[in-house]
N, C-alpha and C positions, 0 to 999 in steps of 0.2 A: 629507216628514216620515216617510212606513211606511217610507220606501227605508234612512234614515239610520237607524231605529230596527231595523230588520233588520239593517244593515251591523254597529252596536252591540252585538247578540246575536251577531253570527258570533265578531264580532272577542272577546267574550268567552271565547265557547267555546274557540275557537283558546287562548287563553290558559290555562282550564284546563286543558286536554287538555296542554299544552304542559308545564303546572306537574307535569302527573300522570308523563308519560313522566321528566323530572326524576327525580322520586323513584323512577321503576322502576328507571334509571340506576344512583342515587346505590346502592339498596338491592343491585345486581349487581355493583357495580363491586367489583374485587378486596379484600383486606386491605391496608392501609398497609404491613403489614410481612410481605409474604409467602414463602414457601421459598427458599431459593435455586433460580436457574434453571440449567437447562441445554437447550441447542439441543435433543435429544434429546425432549424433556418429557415425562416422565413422572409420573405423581400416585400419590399414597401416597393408599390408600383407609381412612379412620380419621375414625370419627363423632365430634364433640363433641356428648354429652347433659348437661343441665343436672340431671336427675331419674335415678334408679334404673331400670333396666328392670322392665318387668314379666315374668314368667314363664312362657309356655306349655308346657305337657305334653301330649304326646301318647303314651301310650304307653312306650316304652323309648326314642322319640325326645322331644331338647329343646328347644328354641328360644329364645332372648330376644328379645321383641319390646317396643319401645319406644309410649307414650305417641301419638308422633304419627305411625305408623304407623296407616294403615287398615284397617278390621277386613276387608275384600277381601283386600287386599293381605297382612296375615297369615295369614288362611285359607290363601291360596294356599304361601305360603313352606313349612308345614305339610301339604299335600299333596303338592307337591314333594321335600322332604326324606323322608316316610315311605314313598313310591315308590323313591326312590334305594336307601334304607336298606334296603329290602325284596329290591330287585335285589343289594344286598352279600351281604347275608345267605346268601341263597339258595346262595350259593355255597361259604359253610364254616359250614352247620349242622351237617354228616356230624360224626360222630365226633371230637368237641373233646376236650381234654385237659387238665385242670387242670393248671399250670405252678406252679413253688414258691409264688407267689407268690396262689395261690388264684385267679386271674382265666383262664381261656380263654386261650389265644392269639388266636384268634379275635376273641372280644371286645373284647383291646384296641383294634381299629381301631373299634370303636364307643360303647365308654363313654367319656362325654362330660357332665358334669356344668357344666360354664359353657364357653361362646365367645361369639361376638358375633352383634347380630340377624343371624339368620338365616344364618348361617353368610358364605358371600359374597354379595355381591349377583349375583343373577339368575343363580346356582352358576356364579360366576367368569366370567361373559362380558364379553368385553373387557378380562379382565387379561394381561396379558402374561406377567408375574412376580409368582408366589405367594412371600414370603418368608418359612418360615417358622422362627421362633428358637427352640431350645428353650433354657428357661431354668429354674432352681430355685425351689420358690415363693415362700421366702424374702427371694429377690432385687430386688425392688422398687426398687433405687436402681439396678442396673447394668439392671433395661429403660427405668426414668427417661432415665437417660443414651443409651441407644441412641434414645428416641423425640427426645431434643432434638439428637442428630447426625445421625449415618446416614440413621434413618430419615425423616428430615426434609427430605433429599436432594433435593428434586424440584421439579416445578413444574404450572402447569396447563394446560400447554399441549396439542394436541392429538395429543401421541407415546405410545410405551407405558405401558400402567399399569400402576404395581408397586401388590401389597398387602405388609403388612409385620404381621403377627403372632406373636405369641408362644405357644409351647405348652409349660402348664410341669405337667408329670405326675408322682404321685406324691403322698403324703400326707404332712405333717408334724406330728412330735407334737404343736406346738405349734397350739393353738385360735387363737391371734391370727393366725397366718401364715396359716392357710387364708382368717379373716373378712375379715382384707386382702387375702388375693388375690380375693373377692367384690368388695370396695368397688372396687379397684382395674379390674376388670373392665367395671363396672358404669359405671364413670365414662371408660374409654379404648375401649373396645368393640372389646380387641384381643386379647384372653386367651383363649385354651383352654385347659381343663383336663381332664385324664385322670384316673383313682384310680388306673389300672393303670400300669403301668411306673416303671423306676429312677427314684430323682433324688438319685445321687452322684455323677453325673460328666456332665458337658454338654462335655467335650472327645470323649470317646469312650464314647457312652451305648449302652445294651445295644440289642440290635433290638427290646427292646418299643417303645423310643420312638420309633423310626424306624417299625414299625408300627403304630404311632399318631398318624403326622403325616401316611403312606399315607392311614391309612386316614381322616383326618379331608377331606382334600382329595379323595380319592373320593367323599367323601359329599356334603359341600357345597360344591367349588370344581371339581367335574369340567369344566367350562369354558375354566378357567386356560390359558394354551398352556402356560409354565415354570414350576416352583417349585424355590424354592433353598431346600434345607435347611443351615442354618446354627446357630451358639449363642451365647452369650449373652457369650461371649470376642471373637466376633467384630468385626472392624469390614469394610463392607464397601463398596462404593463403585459405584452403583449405575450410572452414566452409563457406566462402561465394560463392565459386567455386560453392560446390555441392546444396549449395540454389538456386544459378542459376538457375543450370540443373537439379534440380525438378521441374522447372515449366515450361521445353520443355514437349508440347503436343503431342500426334503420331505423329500426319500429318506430323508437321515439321522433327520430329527425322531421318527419314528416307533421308534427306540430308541436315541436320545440322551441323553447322559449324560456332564460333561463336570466337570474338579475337576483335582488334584494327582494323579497317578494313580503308587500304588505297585508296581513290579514284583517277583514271585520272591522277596513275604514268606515267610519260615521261619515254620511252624507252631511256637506254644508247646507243646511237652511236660510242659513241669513242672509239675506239679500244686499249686504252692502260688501262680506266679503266676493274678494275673486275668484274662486272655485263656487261661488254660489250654485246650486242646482236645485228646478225646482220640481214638486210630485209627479206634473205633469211629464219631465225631461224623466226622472226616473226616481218611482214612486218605492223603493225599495229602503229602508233606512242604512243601511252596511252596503258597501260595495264588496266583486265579490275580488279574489284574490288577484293582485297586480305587482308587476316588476316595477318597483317606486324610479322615475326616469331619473331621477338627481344620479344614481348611484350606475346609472347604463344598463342597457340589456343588452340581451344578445336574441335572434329569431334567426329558424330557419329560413331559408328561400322559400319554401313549399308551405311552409304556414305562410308567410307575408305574404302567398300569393292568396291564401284563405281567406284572410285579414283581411285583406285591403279591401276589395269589392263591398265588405259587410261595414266597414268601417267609413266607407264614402256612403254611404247608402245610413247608415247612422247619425252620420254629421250632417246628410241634407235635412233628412227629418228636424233634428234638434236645432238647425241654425250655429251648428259648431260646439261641441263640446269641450267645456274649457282646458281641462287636465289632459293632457296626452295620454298619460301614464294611466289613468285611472281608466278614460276609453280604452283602452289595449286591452285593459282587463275585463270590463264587459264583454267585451267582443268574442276574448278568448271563452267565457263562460258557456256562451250560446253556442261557441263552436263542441264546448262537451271537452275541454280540454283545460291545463291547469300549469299553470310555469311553476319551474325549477327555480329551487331556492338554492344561494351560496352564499355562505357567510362573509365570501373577500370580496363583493360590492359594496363598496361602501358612498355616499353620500357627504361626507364628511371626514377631513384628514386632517387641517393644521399642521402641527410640529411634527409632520411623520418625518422621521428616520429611517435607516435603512432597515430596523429589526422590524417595522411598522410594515415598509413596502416588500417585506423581502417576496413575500406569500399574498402579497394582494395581487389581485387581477385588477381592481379600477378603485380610486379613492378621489374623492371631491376636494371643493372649497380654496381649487389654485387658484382664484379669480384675479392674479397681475400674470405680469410675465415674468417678474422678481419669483414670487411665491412659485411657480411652475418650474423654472431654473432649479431655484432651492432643491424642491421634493427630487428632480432629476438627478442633482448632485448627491441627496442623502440617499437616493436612491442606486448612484455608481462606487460612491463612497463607503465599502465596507466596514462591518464591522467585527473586532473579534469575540465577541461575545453576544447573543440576544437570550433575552427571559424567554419563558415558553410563553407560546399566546397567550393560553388561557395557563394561569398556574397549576401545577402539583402542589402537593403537600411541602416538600422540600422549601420550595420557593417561596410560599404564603409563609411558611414557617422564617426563612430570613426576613423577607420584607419585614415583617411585623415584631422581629426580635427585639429585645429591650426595652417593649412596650411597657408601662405601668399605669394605667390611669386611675388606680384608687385612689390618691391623696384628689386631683385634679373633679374627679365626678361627684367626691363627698364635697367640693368647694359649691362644684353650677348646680347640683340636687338637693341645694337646701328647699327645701316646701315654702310656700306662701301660703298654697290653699292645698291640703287633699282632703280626702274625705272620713268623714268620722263613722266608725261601727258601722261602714259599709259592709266588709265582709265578715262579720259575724254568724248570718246565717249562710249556712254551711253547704248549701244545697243548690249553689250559682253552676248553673250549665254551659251556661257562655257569658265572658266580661265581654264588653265591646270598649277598645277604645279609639275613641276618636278624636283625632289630630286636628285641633284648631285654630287659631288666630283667635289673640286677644280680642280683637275690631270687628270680628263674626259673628257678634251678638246677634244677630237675627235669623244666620244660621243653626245655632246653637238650640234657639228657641222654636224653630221649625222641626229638626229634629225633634223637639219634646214633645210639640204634639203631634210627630208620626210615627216612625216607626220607634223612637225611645220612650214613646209613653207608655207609663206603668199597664194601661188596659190592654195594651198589645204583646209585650213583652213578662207579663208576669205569668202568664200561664207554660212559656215554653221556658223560664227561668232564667231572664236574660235579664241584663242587670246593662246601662250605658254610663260611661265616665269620657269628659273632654280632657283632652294633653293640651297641654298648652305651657310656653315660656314668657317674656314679658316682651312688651312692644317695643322697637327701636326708640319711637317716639309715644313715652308716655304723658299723657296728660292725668291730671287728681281724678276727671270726668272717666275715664278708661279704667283707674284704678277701681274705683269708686261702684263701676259697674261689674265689675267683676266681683268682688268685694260682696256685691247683692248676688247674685247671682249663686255663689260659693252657699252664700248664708239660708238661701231660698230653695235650691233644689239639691244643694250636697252633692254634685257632679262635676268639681273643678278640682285637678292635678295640674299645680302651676308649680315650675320650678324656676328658679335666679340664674335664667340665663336670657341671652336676645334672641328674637325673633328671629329668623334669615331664611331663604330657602334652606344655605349649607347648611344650618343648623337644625334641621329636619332631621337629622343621625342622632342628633343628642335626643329629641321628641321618642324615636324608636327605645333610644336605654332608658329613656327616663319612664315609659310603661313598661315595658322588662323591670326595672329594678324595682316600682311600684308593686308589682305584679308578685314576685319572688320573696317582698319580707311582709306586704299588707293581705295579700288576697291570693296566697298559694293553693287556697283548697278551690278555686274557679277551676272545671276540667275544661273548658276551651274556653282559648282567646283570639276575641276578630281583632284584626287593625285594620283601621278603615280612617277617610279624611271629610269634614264636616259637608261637602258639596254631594255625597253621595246618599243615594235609595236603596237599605236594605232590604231585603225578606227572611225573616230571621222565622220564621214558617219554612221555608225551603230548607235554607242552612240548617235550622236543630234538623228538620229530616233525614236533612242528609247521612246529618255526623251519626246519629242514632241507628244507623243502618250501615253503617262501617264495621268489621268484624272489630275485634277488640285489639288484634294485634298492629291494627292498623294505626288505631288512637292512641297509643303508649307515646309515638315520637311524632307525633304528628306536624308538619308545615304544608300547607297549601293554597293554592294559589295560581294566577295565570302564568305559568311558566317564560323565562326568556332566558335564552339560549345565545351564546356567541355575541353577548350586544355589544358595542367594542367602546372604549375610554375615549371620548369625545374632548381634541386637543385645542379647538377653535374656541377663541373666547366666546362666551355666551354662560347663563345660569346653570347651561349640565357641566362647564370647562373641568375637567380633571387634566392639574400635571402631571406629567412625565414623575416629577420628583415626589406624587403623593402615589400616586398609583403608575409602576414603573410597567404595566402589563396591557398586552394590547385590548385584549377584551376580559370583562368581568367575569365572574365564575356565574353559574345557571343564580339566577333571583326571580323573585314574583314584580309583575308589575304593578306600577300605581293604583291599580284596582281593588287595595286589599289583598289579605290574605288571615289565614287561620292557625293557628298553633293551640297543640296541648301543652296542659300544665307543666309534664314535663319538660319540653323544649323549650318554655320559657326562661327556665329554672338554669337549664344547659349555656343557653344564648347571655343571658345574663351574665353570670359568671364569667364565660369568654370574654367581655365585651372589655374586662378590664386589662386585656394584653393584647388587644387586639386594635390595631394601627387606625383611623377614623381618617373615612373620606364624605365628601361631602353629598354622594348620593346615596340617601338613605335605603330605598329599596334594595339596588345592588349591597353595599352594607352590611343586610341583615342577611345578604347570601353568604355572606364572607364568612358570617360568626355562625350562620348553621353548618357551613363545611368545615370548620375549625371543630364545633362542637359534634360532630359524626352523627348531623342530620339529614337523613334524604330530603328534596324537596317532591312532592305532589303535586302534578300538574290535575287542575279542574279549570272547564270553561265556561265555569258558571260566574265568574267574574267580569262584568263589560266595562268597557273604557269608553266613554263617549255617550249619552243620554240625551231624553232631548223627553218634552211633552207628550210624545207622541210612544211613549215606551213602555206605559202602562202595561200592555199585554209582554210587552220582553219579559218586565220583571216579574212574573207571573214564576216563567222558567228559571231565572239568576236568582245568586246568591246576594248581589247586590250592583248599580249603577253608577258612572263616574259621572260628574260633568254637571250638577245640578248646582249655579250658582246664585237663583236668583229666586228669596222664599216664597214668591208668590206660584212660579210656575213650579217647583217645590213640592211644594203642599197641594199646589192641582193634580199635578202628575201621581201623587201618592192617595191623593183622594179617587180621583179613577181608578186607580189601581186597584182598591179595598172595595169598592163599589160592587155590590153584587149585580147589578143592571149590566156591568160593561160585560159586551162578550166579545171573546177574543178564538182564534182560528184552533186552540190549543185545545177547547175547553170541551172538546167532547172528545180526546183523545187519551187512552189509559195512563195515568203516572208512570213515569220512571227514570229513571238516573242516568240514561244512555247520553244523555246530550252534555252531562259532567264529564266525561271522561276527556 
């Protein structure tokens, strides 16, 4: 009877215990409807509160601590934070500088009026990746949308942790924008907010806000290993992010710094655009290598903690330097150090699909919450088929299948004007031809008396001819001039087609085809555009010092690698339905480029089955890898000129960016000036700085 009535108790017990563990279960077990997952797993760290926060102050430090948060466990967050902030401090009290803007430089990496409890949990340990968006206060619908896509990205499994916040700096007149960005705050626990810095541009914000997103991760996420700075255009793709940056090694990590990385930017000079910089800010013409911010970057913790001090200490000097992006990259220079380039930042997306997103890490230009949605869904919405990024052989070969444009090219290439018993004599070194505009008559004429006048060009056997089609809008007066011109110096290739940018392709065949039945005994051909300063002393040098095997198939040029089909309308827009490929195959850019006889001859011929899109440079990549030609990278090609470049072009093959014949023909006169002396000129020739 005690035995059974004990057995009874047990067997009880067991059963509540049993009911109890049940419910611990039921209460752990995941959401029905949880993130999407990825092998990777990675967790977005973003509180759901039911209640407002409460507010603690400490001093010039703030904190939002919640309701069921422990008054320990606040204390502490509160001591922590005001030691961190103490060690910031310390180090740019000296001598601050009010900035236009009446705030410190200094200070902005520390005024801070709302973020989230406590900044990150336990200042970022164990986050992998800090993300942070800066966005306008405004904007509430397009962070809507980023938390219901993107950042939503994840899962919770045991791989890196991303955080995903927003930092939107800056005051707005309106009283309601600011209370919503409180409520909003208050209710997502994912908002920072600054007073100091811009908030009219989140594609390329000034360096206060970049040092305010320094300095807010300095203070409360010094833990973090990554943070990507990003905005609120962005979309960004998180699973291939953090694949990346599993496989940075120490060495590097320790100033790493990794984006779209722009080379041998031209300094703005002129004083009324917004990037303007002037000698005194930084006297240098080319900036030096930078991660372009449209497109996001990514920095170590242990670099931004490099950065930061040098770049507060940069911006008090200069009174705030305007480009973020462009600052990062000075700063990294001094430090002796150089960012990582990756082809899948991109700056610009439009019509991406999923073959578009599959392999991106970050793509631009989502600016609604329509178009951010969109990318999300073309981005969930698979597909059973994608082209390769960059094509093979195979797939140029269908694209372009059933091409025929002979009858079509013999219609737009009838001549108006070329030139008579130009190539007769047999002994042309280099043809140059140069792409015009009917309406450039004064470029045209600036050319002829620099670098295509016969006293400069007839010793090294260069010969100058303009491309040109006819004008949208012709007038008798434009004919008329041209007509002289044609009759007067015998340097006009007009063919019966329209002017356009896209039709910048047809300009390319129509000297190819020139080239191949008038003047096939030319051994080199430059292509160059009338706004440009050759040195055709450089270039014959050049070529003339290339083994022989080199100049049989010769194309050369400034190399670009990986540029991808640009889907947003604008003059570069390629369709989907003209070019079905995510990036173009390797092309020379706008700077010119050079080909032997032979590869004219090859490109030509191809050009008549070969599909026509409307940017010409990429274009002529298409028909040199059709016709099995390597391209040549030299960086004696510059994109960007300016007055002050005299001594550049000493070392180039030639200069972009000359559109106005006055400074023209200065800038070419200093140049040839035996008086100008430049930094170069007691230093041995040689060709090292081509390669």
């Amino acid at each position: 009877m005690g035995d059974g009535l004990i057995r009874n108790i047990l067997a009880a017990c067991c059963l509540v215990s049993c009911f109890r563990i049940l419910l611990v279960l039921v209460y752990l077990a995941p959401d029905s409807n949880p993130p999407d997952h990825h092998p990777l797993g990675y967790t977005i760290i973003r509180k759901e509160y039911s209640v407002a926060p409460a507010r603690v102050d400490t001093g010039n430090v703030s904190f939002e601590g919640f309701h069921d948060d422990s008054d320990d466990a606040r204390r502490k967050m509160v001591e922590e934070g005001q030691e961190i902030a103490r060690q910031r401090r310390a180090d740019y009290d000296d001598g601050l500088v009010v900035d236009v803007e009446g705030v410190p430089v200094a200070e902005v990496s520390q005024n801070f009026d709302l973020m989230p409890a406590g900044g990150c949990p336990d200042n970022g340990r164990g986050i992998f990746l800090l993300t942070l968006v800066h966005s306008l206060p405004p904007h509430f619908e397009q962070r809507q949308a980023i938390r219901e896509t993107w950042a939503r990205n994840a899962s919770n499994g045991a791989g890196a942790r991303v955080a995903v916040l927003f930092i939107a700096p800056g005051i707005s007149p309106r009283p309601d924008v600011m209370t919503g960005l409180q409520k909003e705050a208050a209710r997502y626990d994912d908002v920072i907010h600054s007073v100091a810095g811009d908030s009219l541009s989140t594609f390329r914000p000034s360096s206060k806000v970049l040092l305010s997103m320094m300095g807010w991760t300095l203070n409360y996420c010094i833990n973090a290993k990554f943070v990507l700075f990003a905005h609120e255009e962005l979309f960004v793709n998180f699973h291939h992010v953090v694949s990346r940056l599993k496989l940075v090694t120490p060495k590097p990590f320790r100033s790493f710094s990794i984006g779209r990385v722009k080379k041998l930017a031209k300094v703005e000079r002129d004083a009324v655009k917004w990037d303007y910089v002037s000698e005194s800010v930084y006297p240098k013409e080319t900036y030096p290598h930078y991660c372009v911010g449209g497109a996001g970057f990514v920095m170590s913790i242990p670099f931004i903690r490099q950065v930061h001090p040098r770049a507060v200490q940069f911006n008090r000097e200069v009174n705030v330097f305007p480009a973020s992006d462009v600052m990062l990259g000075i700063i990294t220079s001094q430090l002796k150090a150089e960012p990582r380039y990756h082809e899948e930042f991109h700056k610009s997306g439009g019509e991406a699909n999923y073959c578009d997103l599959q392999d991106t890490l970050t793509l631009g230009d989502f600016n609604t919450p329509k178009l951010m949605r969109g990318a999300w869904r073309n981005h969930t919405d698979k597909m059973d088929y994608c082209p390769s990024p960059v094509p093979n052989a195979t797939e140029i070969t269908w694209w372009t299948k059933d091409v025929d444009y002979h009858q079509y090219f013999n219609n737009i290439f009838q001549f108006i004007h070329k030139p008579k018993l130009f190539c007769e004599i047999k002994n042309i070194t280099l043809l140059a031809l140069v792409s015009t505009h009917p309406h450039n008559a004064n470029l045209r004429n600036a050319i002829r008396v620099t670098w295509g006048h016969p006293e400069y060009t007839a010793a090294m056997k260069v010969k100058v001819l303009f491309v040109l089609g006819r004008a949208a809008v012709e007038t008798p007066e434009t004919i008329d001039l041209i007509q002289k011109e044609s009759d007067k110096f015998g340097d006009i290739i007009q063919a019966n087609f329209v002017e356009s940018f896209h039709n910048l392709t047809l300009k390319v065949i129509l000297g190819l085809r020139w080239v191949s039945t008038e003047c096939s005994s030319a051994k080199f051909i430059y292509k160059g555009d009338d706004d440009m300063l050759v040195n055709f002393e450089h270039m014959t040098g050049y070529l003339d010092q290339l083994p022989v095997f080199q100049t049989q198939n010769l194309f050369m040029g400034n190399l670009m690698t990986m540029s991808p089909a640009l889907r947003m309308p604008s003059k570069y827009q390629v369709h989907r339905e003209v070019y079905p490929f995510k990036y173009f195959l390797p092309y020379f850019s706008g700077g010119g480029y050079i080909m032997s006889g032979s590869t004219v001859q090859k490109m030509s011929r191809m050009a008549e089955t070969t599909k026509l899109i409307p940017i010409d440079d990429a274009y002529a990549g298409i028909l040199a890898y059709r016709s099995g030609v390597s391209l040549m990278h030299a960086g004696g090609f510059i994109v960007g000129g300016s007055k002050r470049d005299a001594c550049r072009l000493r070392k180039a093959f030639n200069m972009h960016g000359f559109k106005r014949p006055t400074i023209f023909i200065g800038t070419w006169k200093t140049f040839r000036d035996p008086k100008t002396k430049c930094q170069e000129d007691n230093q041995k020739k040689n060709w090292a700085h081509i390669a």
